[in-house]
DSSP file (Angstrom, degrees, kcal/mol; ACC not computed):
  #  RESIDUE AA STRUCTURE BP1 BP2  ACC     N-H-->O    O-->H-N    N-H-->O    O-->H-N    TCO  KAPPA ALPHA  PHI   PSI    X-CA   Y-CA   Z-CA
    1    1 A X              0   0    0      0, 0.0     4,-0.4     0, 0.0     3,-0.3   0.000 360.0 360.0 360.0 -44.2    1.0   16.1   25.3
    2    2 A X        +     0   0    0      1,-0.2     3,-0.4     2,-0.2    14,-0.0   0.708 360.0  68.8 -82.0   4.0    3.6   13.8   25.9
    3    3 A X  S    S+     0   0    0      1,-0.2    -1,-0.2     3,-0.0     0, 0.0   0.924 109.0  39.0 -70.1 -52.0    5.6   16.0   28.1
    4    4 A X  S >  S+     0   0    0     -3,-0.3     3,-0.5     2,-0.1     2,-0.3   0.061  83.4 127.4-106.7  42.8    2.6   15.6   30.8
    5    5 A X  T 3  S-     0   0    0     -3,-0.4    10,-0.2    -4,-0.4    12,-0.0  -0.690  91.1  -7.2 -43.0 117.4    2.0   12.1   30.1
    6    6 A X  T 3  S+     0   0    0      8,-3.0    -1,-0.2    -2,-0.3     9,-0.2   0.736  95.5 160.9  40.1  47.3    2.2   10.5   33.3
    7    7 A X    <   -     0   0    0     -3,-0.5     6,-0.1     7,-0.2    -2,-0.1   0.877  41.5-127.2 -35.7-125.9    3.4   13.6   35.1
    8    8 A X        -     0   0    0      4,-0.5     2,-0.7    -4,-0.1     5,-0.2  -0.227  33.7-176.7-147.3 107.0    3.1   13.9   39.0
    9    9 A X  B >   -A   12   0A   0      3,-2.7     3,-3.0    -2,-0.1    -2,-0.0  -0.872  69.0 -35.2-129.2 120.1    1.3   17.1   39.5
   10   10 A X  T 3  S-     0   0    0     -2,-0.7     3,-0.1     1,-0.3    -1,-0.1   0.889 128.9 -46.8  51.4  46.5    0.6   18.4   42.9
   11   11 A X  T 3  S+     0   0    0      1,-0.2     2,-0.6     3,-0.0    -1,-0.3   0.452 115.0 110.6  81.4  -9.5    0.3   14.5   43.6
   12   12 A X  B <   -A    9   0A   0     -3,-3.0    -3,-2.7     2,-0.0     2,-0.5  -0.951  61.3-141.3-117.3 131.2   -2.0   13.4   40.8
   13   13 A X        -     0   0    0     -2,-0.6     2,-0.5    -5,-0.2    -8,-0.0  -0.776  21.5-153.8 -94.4 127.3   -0.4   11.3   38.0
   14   14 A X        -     0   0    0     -2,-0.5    -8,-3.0   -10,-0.1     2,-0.4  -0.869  11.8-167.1-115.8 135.4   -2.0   12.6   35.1
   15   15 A X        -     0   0    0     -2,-0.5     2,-0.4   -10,-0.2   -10,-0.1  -0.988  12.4-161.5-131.4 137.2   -2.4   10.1   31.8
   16   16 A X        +     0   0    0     -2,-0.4     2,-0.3   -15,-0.1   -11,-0.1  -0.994  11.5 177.4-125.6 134.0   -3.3   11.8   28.7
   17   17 A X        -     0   0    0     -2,-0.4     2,-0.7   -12,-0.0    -2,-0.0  -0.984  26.9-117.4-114.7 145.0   -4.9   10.2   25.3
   18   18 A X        +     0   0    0     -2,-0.3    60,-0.8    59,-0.0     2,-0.3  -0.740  30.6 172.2 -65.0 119.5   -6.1   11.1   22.1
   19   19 A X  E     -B   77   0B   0     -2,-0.7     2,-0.2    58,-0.2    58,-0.2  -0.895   5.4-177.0-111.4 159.2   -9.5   10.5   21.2
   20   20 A X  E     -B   76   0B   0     56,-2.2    56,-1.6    -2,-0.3     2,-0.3  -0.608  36.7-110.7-142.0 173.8  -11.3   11.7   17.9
   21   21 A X        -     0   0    0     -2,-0.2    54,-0.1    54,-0.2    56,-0.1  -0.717  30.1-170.7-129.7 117.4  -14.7   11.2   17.1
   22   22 A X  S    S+     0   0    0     -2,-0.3     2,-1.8     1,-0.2     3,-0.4   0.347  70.3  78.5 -92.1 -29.5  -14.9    8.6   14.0
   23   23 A X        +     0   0    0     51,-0.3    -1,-0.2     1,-0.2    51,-0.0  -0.545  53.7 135.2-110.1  76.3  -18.5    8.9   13.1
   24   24 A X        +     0   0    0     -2,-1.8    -1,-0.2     1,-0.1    -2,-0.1   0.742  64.7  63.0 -86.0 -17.7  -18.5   12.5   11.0
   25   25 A X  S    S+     0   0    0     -3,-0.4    -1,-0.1     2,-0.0    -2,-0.1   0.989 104.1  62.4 -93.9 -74.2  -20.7   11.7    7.9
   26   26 A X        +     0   0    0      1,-0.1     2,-0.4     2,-0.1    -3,-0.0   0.004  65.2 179.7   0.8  92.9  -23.5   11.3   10.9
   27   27 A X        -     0   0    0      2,-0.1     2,-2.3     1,-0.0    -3,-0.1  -0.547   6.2-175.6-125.6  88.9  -24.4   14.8   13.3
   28   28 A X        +     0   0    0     -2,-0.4    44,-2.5    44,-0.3     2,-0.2  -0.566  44.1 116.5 -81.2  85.4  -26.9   13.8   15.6
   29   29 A X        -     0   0    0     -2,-2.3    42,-0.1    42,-0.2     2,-0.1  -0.830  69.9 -94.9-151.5 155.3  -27.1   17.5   16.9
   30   30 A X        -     0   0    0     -2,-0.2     5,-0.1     1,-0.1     2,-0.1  -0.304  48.8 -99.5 -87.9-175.4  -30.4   20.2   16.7
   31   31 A X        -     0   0    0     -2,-0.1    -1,-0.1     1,-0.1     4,-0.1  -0.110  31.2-104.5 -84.8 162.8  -30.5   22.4   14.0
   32   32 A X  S  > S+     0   0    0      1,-0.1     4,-0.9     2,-0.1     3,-0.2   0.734 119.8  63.4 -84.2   0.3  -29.3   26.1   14.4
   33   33 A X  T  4 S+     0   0    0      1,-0.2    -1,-0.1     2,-0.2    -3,-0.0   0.968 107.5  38.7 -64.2 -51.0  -33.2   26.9   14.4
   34   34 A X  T  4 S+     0   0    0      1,-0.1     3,-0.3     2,-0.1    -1,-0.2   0.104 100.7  73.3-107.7  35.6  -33.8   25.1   17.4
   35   35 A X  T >4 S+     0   0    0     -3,-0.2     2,-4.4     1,-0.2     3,-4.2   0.702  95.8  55.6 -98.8 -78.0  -30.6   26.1   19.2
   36   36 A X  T 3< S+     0   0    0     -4,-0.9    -1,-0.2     1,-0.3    -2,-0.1   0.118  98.8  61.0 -28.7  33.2  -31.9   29.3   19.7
   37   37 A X  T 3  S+     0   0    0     -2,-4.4     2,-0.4    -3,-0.3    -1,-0.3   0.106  89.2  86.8-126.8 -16.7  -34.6   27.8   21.2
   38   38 A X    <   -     0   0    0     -3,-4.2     3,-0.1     1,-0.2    54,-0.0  -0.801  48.6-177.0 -96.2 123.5  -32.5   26.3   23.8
   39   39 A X  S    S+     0   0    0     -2,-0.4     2,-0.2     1,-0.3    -1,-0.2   0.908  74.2   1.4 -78.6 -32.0  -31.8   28.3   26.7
   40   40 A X        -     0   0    0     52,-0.1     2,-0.3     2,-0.0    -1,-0.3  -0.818  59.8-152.8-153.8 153.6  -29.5   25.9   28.4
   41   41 A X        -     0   0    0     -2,-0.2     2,-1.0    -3,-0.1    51,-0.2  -0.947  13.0-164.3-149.1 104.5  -28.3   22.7   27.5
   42   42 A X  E     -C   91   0B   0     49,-1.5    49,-1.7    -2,-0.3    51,-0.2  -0.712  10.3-142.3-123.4 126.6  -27.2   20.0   30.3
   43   43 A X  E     -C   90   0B   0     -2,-1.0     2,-0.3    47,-0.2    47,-0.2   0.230   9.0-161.3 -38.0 151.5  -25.0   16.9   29.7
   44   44 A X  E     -C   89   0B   0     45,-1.4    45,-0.9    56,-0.0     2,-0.5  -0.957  22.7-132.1-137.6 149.7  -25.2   13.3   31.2
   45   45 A X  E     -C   88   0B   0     -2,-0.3    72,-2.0    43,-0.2     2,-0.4  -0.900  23.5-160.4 -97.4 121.6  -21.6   10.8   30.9
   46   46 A X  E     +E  116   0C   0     41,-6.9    70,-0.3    -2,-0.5     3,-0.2  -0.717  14.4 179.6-114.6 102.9  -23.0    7.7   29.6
   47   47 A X  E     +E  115   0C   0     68,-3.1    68,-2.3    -2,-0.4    39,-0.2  -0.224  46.7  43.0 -97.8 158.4  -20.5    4.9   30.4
   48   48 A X  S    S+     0   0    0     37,-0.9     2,-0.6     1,-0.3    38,-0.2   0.853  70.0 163.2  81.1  28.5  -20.7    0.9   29.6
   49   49 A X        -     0   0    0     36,-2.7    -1,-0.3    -3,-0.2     4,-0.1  -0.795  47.3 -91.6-106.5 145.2  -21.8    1.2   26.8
   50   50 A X    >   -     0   0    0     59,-0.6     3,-1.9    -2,-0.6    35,-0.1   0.036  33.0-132.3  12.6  86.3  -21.8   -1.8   23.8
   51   51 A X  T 3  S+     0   0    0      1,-0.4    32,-0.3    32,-0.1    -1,-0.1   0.853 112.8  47.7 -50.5 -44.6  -18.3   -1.7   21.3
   52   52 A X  T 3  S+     0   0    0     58,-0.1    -1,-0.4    30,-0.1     2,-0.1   0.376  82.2 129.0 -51.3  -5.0  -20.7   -1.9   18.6
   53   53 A X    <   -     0   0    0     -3,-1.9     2,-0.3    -4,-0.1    32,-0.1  -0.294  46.1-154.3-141.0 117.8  -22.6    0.5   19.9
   54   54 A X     >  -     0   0    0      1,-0.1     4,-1.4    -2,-0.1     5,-0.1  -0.795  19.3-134.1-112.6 151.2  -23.6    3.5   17.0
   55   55 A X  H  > S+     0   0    0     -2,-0.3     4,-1.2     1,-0.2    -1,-0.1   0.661 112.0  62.9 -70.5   9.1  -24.5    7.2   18.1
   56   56 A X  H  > S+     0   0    0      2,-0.2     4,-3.0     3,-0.1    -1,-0.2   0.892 106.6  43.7 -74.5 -72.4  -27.3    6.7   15.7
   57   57 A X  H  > S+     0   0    0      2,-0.2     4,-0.6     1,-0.2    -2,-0.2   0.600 112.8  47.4  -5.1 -61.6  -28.5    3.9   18.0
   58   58 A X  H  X S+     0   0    0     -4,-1.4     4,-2.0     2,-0.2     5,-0.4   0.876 107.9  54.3 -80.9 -69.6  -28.1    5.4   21.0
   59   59 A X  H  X S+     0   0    0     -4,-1.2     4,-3.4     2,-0.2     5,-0.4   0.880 112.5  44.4 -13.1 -77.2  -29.8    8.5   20.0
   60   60 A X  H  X S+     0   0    0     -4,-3.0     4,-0.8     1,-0.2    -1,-0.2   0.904 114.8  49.9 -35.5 -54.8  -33.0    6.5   18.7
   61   61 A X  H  X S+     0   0    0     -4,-0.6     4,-0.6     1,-0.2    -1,-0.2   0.907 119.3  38.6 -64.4 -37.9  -32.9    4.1   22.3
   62   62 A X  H >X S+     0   0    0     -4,-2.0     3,-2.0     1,-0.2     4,-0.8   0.922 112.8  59.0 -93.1 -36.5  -32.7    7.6   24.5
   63   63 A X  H 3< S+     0   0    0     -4,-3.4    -1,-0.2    -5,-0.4     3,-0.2   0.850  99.2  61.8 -58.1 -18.1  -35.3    9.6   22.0
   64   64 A X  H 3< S+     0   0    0     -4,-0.8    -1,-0.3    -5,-0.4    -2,-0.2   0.847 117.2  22.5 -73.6 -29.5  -37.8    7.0   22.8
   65   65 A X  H << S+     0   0    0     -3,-2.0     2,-0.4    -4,-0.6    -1,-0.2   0.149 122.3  60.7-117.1  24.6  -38.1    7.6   26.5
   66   66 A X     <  -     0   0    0     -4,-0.8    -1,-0.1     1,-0.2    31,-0.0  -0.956  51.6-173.1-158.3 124.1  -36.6   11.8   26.5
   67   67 A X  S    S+     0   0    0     -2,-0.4    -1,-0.2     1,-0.1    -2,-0.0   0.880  79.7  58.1 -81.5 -43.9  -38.3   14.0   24.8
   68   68 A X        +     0   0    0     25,-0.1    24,-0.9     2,-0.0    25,-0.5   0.012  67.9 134.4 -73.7  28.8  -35.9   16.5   25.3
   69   69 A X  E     - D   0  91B   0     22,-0.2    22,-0.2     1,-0.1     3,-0.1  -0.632  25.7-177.9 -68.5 126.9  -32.6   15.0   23.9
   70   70 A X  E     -     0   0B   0     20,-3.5     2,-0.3    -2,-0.3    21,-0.1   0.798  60.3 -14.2 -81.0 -51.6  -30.4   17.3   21.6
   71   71 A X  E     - D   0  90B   0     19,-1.3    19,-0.9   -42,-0.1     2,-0.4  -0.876  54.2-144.4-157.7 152.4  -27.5   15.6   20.3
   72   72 A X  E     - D   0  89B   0    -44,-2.5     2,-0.4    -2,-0.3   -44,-0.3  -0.992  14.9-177.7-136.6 141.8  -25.4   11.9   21.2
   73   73 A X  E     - D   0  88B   0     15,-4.1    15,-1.6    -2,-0.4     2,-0.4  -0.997   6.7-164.5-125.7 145.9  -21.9   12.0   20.9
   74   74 A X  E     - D   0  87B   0     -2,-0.4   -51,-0.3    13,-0.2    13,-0.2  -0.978  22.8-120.8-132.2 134.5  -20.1    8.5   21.6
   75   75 A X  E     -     0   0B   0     11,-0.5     9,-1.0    -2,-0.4    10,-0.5  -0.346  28.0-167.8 -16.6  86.0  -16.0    8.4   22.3
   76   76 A X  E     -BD  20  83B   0    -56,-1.6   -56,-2.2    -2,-0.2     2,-0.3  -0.931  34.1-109.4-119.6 170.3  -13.7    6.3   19.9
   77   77 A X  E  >  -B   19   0B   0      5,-0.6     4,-3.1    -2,-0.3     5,-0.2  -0.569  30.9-144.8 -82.0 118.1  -10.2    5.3   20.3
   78   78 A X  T  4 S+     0   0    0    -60,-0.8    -1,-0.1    -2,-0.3   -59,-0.1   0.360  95.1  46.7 -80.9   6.4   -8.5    7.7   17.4
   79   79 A X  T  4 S+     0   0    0    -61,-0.1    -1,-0.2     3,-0.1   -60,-0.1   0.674 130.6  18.3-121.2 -24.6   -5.6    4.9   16.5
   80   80 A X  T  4 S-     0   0    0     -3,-0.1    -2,-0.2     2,-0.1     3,-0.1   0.644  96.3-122.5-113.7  -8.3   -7.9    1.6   16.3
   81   81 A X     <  +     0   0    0     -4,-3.1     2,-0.8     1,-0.2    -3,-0.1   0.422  56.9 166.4  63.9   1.4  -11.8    3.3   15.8
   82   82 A X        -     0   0    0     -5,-0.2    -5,-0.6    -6,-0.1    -1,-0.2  -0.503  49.1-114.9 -35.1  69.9  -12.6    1.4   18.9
   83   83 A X  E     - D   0  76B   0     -2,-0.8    -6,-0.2   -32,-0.3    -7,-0.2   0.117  24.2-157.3  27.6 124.3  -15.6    2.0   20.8
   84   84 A X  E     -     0   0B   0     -9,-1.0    -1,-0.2     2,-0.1   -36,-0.1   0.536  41.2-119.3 -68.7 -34.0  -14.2    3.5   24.4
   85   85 A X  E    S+     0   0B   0    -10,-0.5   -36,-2.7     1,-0.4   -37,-0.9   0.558  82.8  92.4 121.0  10.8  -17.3    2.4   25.7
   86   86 A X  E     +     0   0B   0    -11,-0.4   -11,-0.5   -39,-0.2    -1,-0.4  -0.697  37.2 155.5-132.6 169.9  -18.4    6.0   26.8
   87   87 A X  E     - D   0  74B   0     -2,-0.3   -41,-6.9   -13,-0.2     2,-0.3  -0.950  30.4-123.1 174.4 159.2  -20.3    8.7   25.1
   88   88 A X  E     -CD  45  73B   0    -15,-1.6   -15,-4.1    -2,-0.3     2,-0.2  -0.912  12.6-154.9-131.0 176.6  -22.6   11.9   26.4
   89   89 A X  E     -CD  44  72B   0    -45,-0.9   -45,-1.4    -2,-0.3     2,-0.3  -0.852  13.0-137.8-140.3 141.7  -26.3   12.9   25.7
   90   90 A X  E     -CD  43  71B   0    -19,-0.9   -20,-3.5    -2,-0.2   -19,-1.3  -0.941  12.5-162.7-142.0 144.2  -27.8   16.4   25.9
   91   91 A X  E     -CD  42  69B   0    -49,-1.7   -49,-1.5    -2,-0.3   -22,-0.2  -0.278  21.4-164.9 -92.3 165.4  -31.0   17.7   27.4
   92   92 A X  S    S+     0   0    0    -24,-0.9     2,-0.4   -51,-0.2   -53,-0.2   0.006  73.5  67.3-128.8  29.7  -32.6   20.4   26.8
   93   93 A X    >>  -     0   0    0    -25,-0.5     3,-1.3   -51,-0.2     4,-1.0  -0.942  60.3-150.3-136.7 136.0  -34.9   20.0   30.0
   94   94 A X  H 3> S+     0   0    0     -2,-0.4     4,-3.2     1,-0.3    -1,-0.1   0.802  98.4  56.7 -47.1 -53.8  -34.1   20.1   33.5
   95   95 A X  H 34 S+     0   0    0      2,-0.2    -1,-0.3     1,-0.2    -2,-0.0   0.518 112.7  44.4 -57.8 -20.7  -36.5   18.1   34.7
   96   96 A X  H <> S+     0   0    0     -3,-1.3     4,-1.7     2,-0.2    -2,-0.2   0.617 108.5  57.0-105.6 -28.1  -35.2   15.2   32.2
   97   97 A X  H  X S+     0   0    0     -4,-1.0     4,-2.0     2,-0.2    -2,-0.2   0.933 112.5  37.6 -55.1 -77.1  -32.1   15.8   32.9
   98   98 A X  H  < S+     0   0    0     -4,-3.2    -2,-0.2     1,-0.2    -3,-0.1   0.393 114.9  53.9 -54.0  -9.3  -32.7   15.2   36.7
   99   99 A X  H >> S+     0   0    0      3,-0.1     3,-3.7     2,-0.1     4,-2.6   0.812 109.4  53.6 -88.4 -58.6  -35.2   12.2   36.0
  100  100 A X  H 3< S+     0   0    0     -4,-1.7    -2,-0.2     1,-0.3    -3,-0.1   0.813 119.4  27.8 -44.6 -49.1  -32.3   10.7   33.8
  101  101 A X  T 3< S+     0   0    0     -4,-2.0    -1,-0.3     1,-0.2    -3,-0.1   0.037 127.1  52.6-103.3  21.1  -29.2   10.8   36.7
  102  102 A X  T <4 S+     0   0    0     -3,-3.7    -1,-0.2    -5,-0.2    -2,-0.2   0.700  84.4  98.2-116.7 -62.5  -32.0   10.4   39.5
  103  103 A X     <  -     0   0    0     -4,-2.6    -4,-0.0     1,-0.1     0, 0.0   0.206  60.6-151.3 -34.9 134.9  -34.1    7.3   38.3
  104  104 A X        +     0   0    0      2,-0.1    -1,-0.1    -3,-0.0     2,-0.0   0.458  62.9 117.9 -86.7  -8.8  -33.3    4.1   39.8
  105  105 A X        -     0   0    0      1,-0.1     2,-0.3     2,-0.0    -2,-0.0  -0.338  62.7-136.6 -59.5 133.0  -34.4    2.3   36.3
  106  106 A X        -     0   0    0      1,-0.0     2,-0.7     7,-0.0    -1,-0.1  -0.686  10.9-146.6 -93.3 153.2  -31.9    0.6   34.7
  107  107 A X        -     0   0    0     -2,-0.3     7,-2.2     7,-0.3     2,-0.5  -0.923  11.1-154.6-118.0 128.2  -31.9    1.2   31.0
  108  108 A X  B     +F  113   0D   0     -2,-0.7     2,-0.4     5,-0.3     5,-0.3  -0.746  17.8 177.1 -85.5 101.5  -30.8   -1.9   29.2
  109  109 A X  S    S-     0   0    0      3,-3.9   -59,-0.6    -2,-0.5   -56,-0.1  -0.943  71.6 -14.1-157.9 143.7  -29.1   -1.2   25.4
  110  110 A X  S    S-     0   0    0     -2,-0.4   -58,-0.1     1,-0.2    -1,-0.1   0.807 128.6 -53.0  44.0  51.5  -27.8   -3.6   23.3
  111  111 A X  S    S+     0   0    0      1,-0.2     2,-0.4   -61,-0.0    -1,-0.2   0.527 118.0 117.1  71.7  14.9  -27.8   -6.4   26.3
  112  112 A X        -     0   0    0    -62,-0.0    -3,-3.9     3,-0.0     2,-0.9  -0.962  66.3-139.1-107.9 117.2  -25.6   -3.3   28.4
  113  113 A X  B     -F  108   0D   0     -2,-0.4    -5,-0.3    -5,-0.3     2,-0.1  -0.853  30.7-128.2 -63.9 111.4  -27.0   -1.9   31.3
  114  114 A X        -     0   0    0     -7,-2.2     2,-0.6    -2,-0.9    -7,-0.3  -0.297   8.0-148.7 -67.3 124.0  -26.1    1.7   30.8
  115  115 A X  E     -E   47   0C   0    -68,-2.3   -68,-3.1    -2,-0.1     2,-0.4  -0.869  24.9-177.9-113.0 130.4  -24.3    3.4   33.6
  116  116 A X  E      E   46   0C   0     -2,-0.6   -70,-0.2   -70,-0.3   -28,-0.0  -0.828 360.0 360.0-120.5 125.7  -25.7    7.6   33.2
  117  117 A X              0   0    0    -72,-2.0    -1,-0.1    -2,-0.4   -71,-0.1   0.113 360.0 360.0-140.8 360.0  -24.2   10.2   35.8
């Protein structure tokens, strides 16, 4: 990795980090029953989010308005256990999917306006 640490490739300065995810004992993920149940499974990037901020949390806040949330995964910095501030969510409906990254509502957690693409 650190050999194309700040590279130049074909014009693009490329910066690489490690990141881990800290929160193991936790798997907010479906079950292998109801993964076969899933035909497709599509992502949202949820950025801005709270340093405090636990996928347990998160999970609960998105499950309230989605019916169709699988899993939350949120991002920490693998040398301090730092929050990055970023995390994904995944649907397993199109339609929910497309409400989420469509919707002009902002959803407000833990005093953060959540920024969703």
């Amino acid at each position: 990795m650190k050999e194309y640490n700040k590279k130049n490739i074909n014009g693009h300065v490329l910066k690489l980090n490690w990141t881990k995810l800290i929160q193991k004992n936790v798997n907010f993920k479906y079950n292998d029953t109801a993964k076969d149940n899933i035909n497709k499974i599509y992502t949202v990037y949820i950025s801005n989010l709270a340093p405090d901020a636990k996928e347990e949390e998160l999970y609960n806040y998105l499950k309230q308005k989605f019916n169709s949330l699988i899993s939350c995964k949120i991002i920490f910095d693998s040398h301090n256990c730092i929050s990055k501030g970023f995390g994904f969510a995944d649907f397993s409906d199109i339609k929910e999917y497309n409400f989420i990254l469509k919707n002009n509502k902002k959803f407000i957690f833990k005093d953060k306006e959540l920024t969703i693409k």
